[in-house]
N, C-alpha and C positions, 0 to 999 in steps of 0.2 A: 615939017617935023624934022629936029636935027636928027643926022645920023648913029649908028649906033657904035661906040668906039671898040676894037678890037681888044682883048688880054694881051697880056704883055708875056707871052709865053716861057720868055727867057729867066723874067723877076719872079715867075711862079716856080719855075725850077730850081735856081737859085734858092729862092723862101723855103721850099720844101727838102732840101737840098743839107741847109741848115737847120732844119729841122729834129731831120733825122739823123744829123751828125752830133747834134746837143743831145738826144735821145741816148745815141751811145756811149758816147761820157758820161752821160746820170748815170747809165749802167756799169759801166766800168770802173767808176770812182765808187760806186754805193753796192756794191755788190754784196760785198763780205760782210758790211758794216750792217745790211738790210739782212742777210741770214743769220747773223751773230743776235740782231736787237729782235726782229718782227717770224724767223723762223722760212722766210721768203726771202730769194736772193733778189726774186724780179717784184719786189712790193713799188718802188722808188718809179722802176721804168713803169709801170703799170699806169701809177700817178700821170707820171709825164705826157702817156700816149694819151689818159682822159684828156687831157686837159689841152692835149696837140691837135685832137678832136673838134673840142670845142671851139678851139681859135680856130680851126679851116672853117668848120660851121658858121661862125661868125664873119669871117673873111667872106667867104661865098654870099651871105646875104650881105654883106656889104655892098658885094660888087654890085649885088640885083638893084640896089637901089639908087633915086636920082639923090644926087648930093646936094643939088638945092632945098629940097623939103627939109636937109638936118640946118639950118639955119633958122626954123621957125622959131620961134620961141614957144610956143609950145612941145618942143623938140629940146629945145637948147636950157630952158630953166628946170623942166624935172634931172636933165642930165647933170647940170653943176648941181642939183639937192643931193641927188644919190653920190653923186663925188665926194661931195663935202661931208655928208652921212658917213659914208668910207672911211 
């Protein structure tokens, strides 16, 4: 049974890191422009955090999973269909 590789604690800091530093520039660039159009000054950051959400969500089961199995083809042709759909 191979071993099981450790996180890379430092690239997850960093990644988060920048995360949350894009987060506050959405916020500071769209502030005015977000309560002037939508009535909400934090409509833009709100956006953002969904969807900052999402991609950790996504990252985390990435990690769970072995990277050989996304080579299947059965893996690999619905993913270039939906790309392509895109």
């Amino acid at each position: 049974m191979p071993r099981r590789l450790e996180t890379d604690k430092w690239l997850f800091g960093v990644t988060l890191a920048l995360c949350l530093l894009g987060a506050v520039m959405i916020f500071s660039a769209s502030a005015v422009t977000a309560d002037t159009q939508y009535g909400h000054s934090y409509i833009f950051l709100l956006r953002q955090a969904v969807w900052l959400v999402a991609g950790m969500f996504g990252m985390f089961a990435l990690m769970r999973t072995d990277y050989r199995k996304l080579r299947e083809p059965a893996v690999v042709y619905p993913t270039v269909c939906v790309v392509l759909l895109l």
